[in-house]
C-alpha positions, 0 to 999 in steps of 0.5 A: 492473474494469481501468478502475478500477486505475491504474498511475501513476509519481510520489510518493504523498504527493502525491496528493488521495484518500480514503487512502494506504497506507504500506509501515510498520515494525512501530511505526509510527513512521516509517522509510525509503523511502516511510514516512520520506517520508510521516511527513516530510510528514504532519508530527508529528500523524502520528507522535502518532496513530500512538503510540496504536496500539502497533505493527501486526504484519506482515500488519495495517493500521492506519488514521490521518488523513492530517495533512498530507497531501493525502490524507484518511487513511493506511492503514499496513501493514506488508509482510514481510521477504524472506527466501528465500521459504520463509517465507509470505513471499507470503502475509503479503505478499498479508495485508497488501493484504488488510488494507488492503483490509478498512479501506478497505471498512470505511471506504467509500473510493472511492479509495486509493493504494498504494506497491509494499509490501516492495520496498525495503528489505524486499527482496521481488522485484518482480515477484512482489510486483506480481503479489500486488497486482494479484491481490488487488485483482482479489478486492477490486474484484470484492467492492466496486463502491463503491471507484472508483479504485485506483491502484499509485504508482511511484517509479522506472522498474523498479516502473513498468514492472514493474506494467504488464507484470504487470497486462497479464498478468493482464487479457489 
């Protein structure tokens, strides 16, 4: 299962697989960080499709074509608001890769890439966050022999080495 998760440093919507998964705003519509970058680049076909699905709320996914992107499809989620942890904040955070997860294994992709969701801005700490992700895509990939490469993109030194210390962690 370890062999089938990647932890890679690098833009996203750079990649050439089956989805991307977007760390969206409730409407969809494009914002900062990571959504901001792949409305810029899927271009407005985008942000068209995502009108027609009015909104997603915190935990949801939605699935669109990737546009312009390399990438087939966009899987949008949209991860929670940090707040001081006595929210549900980890398990709307856990929600949201469940969800992904589901449309994935609804769609039979063999490959999807996800951002680190509800870092940013969202302000959600890191290494919790890292830990949510790779849990829940321990139970995804246990469930579905078909997804083939799962991979967790960094942007910056912290969120790269933070993923690897957390994933050898959970599969030592």
């Amino acid at each position: 299962m370890r062999s089938r998760i990647e932890i890679v440093k690098g833009d996203i919507t750079k990649l050439e697989i089956d989805a991307i998964v977007n760390a969206a705003n409730t409407s969809l519509l494009g914002g900062g960080g990571v959504d901001g970058a792949i409305h810029r680049v899927a271009g407005p076909g985008l942000v068209q499709e995502c009108r027609t699905l009015n909104g997603c709320p915190t935990g949801g996914a939605r699935l669109t074509g990737g546009h312009g992107l390399p990438a087939k499809h966009v899987i949008h989620t949209v991860g929670p608001i940090w707040r001081d942890g006595r929210n549900g904040e980890s398990e709307l955070l856990a929600k949201a890769y469940r969800s992904c997860f589901t449309v994935a294994a609804q769609q039979n992709f063999k490959s999807v890439a996800f951002p680190s969701i509800s870092t940013g801005a969202y302000r959600f700490p890191l290494e919790p966050a890292c830990r949510i992700a790779l849990t829940e895509s321990q139970r995804h990939l246990a469930e579905n022999p078909q997804m083939l490469r799962l991979l967790f993109v960094a942007f910056d030194d912290d969120t790269y080495s933070t993923y690897l210390k957390t994933m050898e962690s959970i599969f030592e």
